[in-house]
C-alpha positions as CSV (number, residue, x, y, z in Angstrom):
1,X,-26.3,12.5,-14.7
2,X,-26.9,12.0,-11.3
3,X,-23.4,11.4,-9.2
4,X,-24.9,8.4,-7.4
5,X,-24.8,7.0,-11.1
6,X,-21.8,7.7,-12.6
7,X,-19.8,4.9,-11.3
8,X,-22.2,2.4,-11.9
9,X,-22.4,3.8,-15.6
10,X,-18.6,3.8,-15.8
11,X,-18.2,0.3,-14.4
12,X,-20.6,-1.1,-17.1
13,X,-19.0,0.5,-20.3
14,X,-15.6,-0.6,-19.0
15,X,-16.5,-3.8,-18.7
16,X,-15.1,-5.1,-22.1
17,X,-11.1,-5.3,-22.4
18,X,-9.4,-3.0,-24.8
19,X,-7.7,-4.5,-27.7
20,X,-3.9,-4.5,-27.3
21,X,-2.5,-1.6,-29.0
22,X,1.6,-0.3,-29.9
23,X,0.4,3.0,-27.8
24,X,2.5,2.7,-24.2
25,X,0.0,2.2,-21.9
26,X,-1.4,5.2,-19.3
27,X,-0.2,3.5,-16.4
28,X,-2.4,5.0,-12.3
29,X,-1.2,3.9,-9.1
30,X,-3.1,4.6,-6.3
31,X,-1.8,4.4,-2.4
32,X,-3.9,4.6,0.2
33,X,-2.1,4.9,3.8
34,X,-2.9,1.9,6.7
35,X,-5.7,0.2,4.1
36,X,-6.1,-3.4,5.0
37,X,-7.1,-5.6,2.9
38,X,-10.5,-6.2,4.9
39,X,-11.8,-2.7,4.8
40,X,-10.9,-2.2,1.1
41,X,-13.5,-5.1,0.2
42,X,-16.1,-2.5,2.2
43,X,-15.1,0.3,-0.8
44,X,-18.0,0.1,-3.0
45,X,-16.7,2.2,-5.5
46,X,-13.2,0.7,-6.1
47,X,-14.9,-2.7,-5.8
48,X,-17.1,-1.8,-9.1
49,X,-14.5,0.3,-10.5
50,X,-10.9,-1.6,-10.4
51,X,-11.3,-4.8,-8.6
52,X,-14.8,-5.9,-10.4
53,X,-12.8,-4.6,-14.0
54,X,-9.7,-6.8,-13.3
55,X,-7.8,-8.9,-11.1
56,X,-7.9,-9.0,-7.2
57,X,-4.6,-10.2,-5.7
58,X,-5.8,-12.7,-2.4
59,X,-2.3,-12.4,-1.4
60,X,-0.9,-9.0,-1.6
61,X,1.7,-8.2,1.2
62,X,4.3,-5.3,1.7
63,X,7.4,-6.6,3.0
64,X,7.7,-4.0,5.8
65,X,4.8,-3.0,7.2
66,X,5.5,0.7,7.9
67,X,4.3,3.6,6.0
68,X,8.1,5.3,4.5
69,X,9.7,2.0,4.1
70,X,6.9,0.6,2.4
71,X,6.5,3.1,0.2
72,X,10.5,3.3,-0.8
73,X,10.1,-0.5,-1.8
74,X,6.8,0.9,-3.9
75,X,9.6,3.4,-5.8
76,X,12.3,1.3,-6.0
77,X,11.3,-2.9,-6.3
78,X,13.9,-3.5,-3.2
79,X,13.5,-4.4,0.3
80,X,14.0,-2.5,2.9
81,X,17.3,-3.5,3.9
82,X,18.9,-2.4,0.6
83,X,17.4,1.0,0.0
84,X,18.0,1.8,3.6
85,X,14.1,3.6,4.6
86,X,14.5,1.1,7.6
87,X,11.9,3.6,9.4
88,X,10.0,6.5,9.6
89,X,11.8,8.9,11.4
90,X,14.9,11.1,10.4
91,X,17.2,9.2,12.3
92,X,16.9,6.0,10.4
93,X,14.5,6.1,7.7
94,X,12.1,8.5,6.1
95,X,12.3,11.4,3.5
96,X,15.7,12.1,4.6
97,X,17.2,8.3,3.8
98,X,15.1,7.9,0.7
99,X,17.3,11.1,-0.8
100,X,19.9,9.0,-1.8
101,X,17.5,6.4,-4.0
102,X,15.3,9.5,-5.8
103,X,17.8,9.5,-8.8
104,X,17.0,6.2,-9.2
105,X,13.5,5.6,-8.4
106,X,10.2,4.5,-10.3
107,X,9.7,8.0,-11.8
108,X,13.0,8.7,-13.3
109,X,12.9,5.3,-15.0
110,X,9.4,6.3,-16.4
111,X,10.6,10.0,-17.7
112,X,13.1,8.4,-19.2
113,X,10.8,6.2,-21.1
114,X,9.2,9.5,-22.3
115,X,6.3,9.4,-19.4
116,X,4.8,12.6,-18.0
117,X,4.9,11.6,-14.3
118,X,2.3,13.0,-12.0
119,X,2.7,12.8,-7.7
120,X,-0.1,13.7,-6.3
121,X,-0.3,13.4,-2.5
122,X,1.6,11.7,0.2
123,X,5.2,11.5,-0.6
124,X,7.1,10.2,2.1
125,X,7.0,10.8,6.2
126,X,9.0,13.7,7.0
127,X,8.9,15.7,4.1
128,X,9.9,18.0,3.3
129,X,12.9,19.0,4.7
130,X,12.3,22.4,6.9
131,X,15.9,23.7,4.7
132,X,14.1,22.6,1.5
133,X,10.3,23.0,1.5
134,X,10.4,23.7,-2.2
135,X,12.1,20.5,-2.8
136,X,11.3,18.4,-6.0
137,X,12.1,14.9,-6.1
138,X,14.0,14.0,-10.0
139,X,11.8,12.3,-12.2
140,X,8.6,14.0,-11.7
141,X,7.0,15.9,-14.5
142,X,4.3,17.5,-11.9
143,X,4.9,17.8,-8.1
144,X,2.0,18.5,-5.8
145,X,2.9,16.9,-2.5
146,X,1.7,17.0,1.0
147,X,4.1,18.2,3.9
148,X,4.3,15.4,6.4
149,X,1.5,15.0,8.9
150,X,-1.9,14.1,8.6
151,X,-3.8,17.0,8.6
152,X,-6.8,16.9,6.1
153,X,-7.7,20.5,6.8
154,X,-5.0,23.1,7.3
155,X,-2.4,21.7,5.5
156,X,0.6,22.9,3.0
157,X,1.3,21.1,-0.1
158,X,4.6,21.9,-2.4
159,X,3.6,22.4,-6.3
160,X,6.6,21.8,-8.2
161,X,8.5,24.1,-6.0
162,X,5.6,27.0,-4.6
163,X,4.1,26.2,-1.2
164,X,0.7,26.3,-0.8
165,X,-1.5,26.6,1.7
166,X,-5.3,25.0,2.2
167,X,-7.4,25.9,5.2
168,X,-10.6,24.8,6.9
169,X,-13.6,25.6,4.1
170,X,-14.9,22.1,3.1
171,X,-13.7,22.8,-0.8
172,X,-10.2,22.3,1.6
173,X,-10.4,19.1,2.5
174,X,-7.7,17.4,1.8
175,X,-8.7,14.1,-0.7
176,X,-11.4,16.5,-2.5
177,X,-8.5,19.1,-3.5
178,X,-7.0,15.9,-5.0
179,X,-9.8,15.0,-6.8
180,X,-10.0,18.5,-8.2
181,X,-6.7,18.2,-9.6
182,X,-7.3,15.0,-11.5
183,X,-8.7,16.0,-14.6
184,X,-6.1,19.0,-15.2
185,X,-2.9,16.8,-14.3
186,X,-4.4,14.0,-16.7
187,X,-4.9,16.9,-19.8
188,X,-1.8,18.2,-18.9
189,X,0.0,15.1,-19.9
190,X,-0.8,15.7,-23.6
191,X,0.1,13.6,-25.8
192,X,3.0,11.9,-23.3
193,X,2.0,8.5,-21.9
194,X,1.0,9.3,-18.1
195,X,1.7,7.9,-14.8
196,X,0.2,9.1,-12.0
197,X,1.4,8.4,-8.4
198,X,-2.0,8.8,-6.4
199,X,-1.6,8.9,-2.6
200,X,-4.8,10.3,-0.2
201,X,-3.8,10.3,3.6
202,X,-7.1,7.9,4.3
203,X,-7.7,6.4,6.6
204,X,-4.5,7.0,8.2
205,X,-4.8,8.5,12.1
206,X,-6.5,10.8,12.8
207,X,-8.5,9.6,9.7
208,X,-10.9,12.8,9.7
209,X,-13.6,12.6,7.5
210,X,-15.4,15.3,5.3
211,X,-17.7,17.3,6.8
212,X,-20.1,15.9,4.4
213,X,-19.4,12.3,5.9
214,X,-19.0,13.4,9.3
215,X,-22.5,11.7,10.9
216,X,-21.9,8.6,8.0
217,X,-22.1,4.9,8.7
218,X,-23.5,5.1,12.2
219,X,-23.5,1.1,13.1
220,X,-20.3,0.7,11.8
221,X,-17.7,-1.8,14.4
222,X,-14.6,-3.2,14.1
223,X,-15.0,-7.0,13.3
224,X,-14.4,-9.5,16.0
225,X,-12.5,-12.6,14.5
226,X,-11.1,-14.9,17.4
227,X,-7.6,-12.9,17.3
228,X,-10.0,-9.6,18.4
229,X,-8.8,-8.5,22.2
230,X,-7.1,-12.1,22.3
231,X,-7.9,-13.5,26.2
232,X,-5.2,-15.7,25.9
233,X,-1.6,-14.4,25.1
234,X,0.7,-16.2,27.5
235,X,2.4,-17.8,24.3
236,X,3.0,-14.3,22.5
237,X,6.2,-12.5,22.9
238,X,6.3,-9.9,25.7
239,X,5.5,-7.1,23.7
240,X,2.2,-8.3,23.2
241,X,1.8,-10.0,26.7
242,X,1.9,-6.2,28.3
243,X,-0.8,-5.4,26.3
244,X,-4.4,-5.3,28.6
245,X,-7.5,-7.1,27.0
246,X,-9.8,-4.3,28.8
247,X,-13.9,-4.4,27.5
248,X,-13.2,-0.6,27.3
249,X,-11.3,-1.0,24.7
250,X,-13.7,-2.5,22.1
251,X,-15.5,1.1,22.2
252,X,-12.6,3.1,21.9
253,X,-11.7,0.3,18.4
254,X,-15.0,1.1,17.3
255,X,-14.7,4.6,17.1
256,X,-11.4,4.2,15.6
257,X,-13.2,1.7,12.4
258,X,-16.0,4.4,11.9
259,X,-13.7,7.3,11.4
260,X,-11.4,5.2,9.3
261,X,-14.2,3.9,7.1
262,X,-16.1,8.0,7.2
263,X,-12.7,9.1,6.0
264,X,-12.6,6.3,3.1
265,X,-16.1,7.5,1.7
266,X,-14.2,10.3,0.1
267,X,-11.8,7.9,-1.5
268,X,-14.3,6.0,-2.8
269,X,-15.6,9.1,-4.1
270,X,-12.0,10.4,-5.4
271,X,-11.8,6.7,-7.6
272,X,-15.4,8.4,-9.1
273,X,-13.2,11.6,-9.8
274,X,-10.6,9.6,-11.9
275,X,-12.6,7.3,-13.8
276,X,-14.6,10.1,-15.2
277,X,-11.5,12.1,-16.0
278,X,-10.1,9.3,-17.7
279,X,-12.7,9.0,-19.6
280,X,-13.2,12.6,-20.6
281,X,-9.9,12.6,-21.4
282,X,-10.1,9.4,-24.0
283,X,-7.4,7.5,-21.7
284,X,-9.5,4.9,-20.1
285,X,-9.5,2.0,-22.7
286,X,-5.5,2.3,-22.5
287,X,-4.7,2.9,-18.9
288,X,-3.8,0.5,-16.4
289,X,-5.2,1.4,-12.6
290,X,-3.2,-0.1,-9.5
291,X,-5.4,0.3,-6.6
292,X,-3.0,-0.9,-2.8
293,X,-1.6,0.3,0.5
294,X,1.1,1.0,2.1
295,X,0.4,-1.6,4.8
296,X,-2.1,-2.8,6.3
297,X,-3.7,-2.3,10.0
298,X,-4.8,-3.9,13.1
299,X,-8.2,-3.3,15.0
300,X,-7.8,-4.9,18.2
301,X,-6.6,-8.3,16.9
302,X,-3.9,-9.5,19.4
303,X,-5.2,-7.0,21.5
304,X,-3.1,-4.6,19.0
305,X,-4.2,-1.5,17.1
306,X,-2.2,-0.3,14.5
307,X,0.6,-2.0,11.9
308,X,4.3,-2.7,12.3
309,X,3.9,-6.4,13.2
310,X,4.5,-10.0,11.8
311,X,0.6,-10.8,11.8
312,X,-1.8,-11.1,8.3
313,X,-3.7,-7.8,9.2
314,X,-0.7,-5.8,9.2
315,X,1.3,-7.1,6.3
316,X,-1.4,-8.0,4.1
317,X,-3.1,-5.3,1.9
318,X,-5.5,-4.7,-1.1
319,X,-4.3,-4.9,-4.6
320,X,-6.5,-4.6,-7.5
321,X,-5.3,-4.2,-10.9
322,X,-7.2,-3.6,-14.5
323,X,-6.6,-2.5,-17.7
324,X,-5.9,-3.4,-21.4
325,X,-6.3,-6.8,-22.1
326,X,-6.9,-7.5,-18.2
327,X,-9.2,-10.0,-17.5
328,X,-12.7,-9.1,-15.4
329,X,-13.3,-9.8,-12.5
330,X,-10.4,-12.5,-12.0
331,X,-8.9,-13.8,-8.7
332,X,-4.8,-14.7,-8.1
333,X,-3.8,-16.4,-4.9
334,X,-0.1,-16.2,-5.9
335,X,1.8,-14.3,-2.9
336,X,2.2,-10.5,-4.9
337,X,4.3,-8.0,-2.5
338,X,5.1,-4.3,-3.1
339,X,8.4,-4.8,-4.0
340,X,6.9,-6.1,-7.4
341,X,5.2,-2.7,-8.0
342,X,8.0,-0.8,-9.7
343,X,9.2,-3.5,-12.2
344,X,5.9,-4.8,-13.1
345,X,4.9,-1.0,-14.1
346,X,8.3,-0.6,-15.4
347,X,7.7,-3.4,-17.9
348,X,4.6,-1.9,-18.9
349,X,5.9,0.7,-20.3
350,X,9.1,-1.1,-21.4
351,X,10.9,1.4,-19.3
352,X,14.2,0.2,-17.8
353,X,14.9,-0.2,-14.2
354,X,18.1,1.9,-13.0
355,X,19.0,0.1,-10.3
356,X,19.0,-3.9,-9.2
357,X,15.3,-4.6,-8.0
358,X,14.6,-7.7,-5.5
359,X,10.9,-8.0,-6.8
360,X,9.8,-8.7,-10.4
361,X,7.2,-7.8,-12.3
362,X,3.7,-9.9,-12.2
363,X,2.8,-8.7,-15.1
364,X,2.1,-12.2,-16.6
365,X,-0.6,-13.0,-14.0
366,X,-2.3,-10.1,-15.5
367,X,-3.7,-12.2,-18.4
368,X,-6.2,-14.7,-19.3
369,X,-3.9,-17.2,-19.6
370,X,-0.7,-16.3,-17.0
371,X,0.4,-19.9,-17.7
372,X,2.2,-22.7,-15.1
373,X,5.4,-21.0,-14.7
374,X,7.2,-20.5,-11.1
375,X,6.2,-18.1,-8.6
376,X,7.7,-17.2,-5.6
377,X,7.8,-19.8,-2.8
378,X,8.4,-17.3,0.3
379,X,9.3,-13.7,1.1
380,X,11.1,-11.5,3.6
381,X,9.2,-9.0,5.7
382,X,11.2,-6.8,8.0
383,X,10.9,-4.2,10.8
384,X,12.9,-2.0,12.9
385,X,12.0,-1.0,16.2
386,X,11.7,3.6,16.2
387,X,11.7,3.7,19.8
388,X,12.8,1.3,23.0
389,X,9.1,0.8,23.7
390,X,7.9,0.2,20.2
391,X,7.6,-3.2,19.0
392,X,11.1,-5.0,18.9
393,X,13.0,-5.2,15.7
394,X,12.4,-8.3,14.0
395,X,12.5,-9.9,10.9
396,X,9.4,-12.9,9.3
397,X,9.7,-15.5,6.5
398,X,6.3,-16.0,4.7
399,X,6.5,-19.4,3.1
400,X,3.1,-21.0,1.7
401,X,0.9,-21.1,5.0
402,X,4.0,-21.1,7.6
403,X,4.9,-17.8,9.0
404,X,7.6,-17.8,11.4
405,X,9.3,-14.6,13.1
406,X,12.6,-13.8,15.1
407,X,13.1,-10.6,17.2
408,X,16.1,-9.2,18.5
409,X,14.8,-9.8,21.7
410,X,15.6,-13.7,21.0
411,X,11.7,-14.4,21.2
412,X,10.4,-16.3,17.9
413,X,7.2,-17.1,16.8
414,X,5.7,-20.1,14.4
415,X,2.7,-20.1,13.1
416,X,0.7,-22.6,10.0
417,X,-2.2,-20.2,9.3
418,X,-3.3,-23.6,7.0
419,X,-4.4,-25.0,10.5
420,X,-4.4,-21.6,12.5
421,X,-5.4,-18.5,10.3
422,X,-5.8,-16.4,12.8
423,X,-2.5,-16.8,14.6
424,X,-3.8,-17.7,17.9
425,X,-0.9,-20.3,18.7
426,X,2.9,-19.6,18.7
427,X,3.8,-23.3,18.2
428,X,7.7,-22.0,18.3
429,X,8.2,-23.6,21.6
430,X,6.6,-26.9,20.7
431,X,8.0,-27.3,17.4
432,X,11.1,-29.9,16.6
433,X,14.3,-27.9,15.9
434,X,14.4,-30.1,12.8
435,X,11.4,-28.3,11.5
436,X,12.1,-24.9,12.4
437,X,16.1,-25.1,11.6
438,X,15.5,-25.2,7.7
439,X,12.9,-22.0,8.0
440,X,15.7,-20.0,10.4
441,X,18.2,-20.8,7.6
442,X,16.5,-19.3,5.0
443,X,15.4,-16.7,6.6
444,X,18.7,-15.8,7.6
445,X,19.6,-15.9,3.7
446,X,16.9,-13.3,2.9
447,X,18.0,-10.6,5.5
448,X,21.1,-9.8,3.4
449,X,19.6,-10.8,-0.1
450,X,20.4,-8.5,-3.1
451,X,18.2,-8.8,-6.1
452,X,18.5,-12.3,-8.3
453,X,19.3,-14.2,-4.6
454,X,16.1,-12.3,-3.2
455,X,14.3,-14.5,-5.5
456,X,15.8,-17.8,-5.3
């Protein structure tokens, strides 16, 4: 069968829900690194494949919009502020921090629930450890992780313990070797239950794409909502006030879109990979698929490229989710954040969770009928400044359409996307105190929050 065809073909004869069955379900999560929400609706394949099969979450959001925090609160259900990845760097977050929460993360309350756990990709920034490059994390049945940086050719990966290196042939590149491997890391699950921790680099900086994709998607620009090189930031903190609005800049944001969306044409491609394996392998009928991102990313908007701020395009991502019994094709505007990752697959495979978790599991509003019960009414997001001329520490309560932001600077900012959705007016200055006081409260309850008062 022509490749072109396969993922139409697959798309089609999953398009009927499985009947529930006692089996545990397979359970595939899929992370993509600095894949907004916008750019994953451009993904024709996952489209088809996982979001056209099951339920697209409108309002999916990490709660720190970093790549190694982000993806500790994607292991763990907390926030950042209680499993202590406050960044990426050695210092103050990465690999190194998230040592202490391995014993207790996602995969060791999956092997304990008789799951073969697979990782396969990105692990955390900063690993390994130059004194352990044969380091295993606990919990995982098969290893194959990158080392840190984002290579895509010429690159070292750790398989459960050996390091291996891949070079510059195109069979090297990086999201291809991954897509090699699915099919043996699926049959090698026998008959366990699988997870599978999927984590490509794409389209994270310098997002390089295949050699096969390198001339791809010629017209392709970064889109120019009203927030795009904003003329008009005298109301924004200073951080973004020293940023120049310069016309050179919307080439330089192009070129930065095409490469991101050339290096996602593999991904696409790698979602192909897995279906078919899946299916060769008789799992597909029984296997949940979580497609998301560690956070999200900004091209141009607020005159800012890149992540780590309070604004939508940085804390909102994809998430797509199908599976047994999962309805198709299915829209939920309830606010879903990655917190919720590890105890909603935890409850999927009635596995227990070994520590406290500040999220919970939506794995009600994965069915036809998720009823009227109470969702969250707001959420915490959180950042720590790396560097004195990064952006300023600050921390955001997301509350219905109100977002409103303190920094450490003492600079605050208050938007209602209901009336502003693209966040072009900090109304902090013009707002009552009676109005903001009740937001500044809360917020100030979430900073320390520990599981059940998270959710209050």
């Amino acid at each position: 069968m022509p490749r072109a065809k396969i993922w139409v073909t697959l798309a089609l004869c999953a398009a009927t829900a499985a009947p529930a069955t006692a089996q545990k379900p397979d359970l595939v999560l899929i992370v993509t690194d600095d894949l907004d929400a916008r750019t994953a609706r451009l993904m024709p394949r996952v489209q088809s494949l996982v979001a056209g099969q099951g339920v697209s979450f409108e309002r999916a959001y990490v709660t720190n919009p970093l790549c190694a925090p982000s993806r500790a609160s994607i292991l763990t259900g907390q926030y950042a502020h209680n499993h202590g990845v406050l960044t990426n760097q050695t210092a103050s977050g990465g690999f190194a921090k998230f040592r202490r929460s391995e014993p207790v993360a996602l995969p060791t309350w999956l092997r304990a629930a008789g799951y073969h756990t697979v990782l396969l990709g990105k692990y955390l920034n900063g690993y390994p450890s130059s004194r352990e490059p044969g380091h295993v994390a606990p919990g995982w049945s098969e290893w194959f992780a990158l080392f840190g940086g984002y290579h895509f050719y010429k690159y070292f990966v750790n398989h459960d313990g050996d390091v291996l290196h891949y070079g510059r042939a195109a069979a090297d590149y990086e999201t291809d070797v991954l897509a090699a491997r699915l099919e043996g890391v699926i049959r090698g699950a026998g008959t366990e239950p699988l997870f599978l921790y999927l984590a490509p680099s794409a389209p994270h900086h310098p997002a390089r794409p295949a050699r096969r994709h390198e001339s791809a998607l010629p017209d392709a620009k970064a889109p120019r909502p009203p927030s795009w090189l904003e003329p008009d930031v005298s109301d924004k903190p200073a951080w973004v006030r020293g940023e120049p609005a310069s016309p050179e800049a919307g080439g330089r944001i192009d070129q930065i879109e095409r490469r991101r969306r050339q290096s996602l044409l593999a991904v696409d491609e790698l979602l192909d990979a897995l279906f078919l394996a899946l299916q060769k392998t008789g799992r597909l009928p029984n296997t949940y698929v979580v497609f998301t991102s560690d956070n999200g990313f900004q091209l141009g908007e607020h005159r800012q490229v890149g992540k780590g701020t309070p604004y939508e395009e940085a804390i909102r991502v994809p998430l797509y989710v199908r599976g047994p019994g999962v309805p198709v094709a299915r829209t939920r505007d309830e606010a879903v954040l990655n917190i919720d990752l590890a105890p909603t697959l935890a409850g999927l495979a009635g596995a227990k969770p070994a520590i406290a978790v500040d999220g919970v599991s939506f794995a009600r509003l994965l069915g036809a009928d998720p009823g009227s019960g109470a969702w969250r009414r707001d959420f915490l997001v959180e950042h720590w400044s790396e560097d004195p001329g990064d952006i300023p520490s600050f921390t955001a309560l997301r509350s219905g359409s109100l977002c409103y932001v303190e920094y450490a600077t003492g600079e605050r900012e208050y938007y209602d996307l209901a009336q502003d959705p693209y966040q072009l007016q900090n109304r902090s200055a013009t707002t009552p105190l009676a109005t903001l006081k009740p937001l500044a409260d809360r917020l100030g309850r979430l900073r320390t929050c520990k599981a059940e008062s998270c959710r209050e």
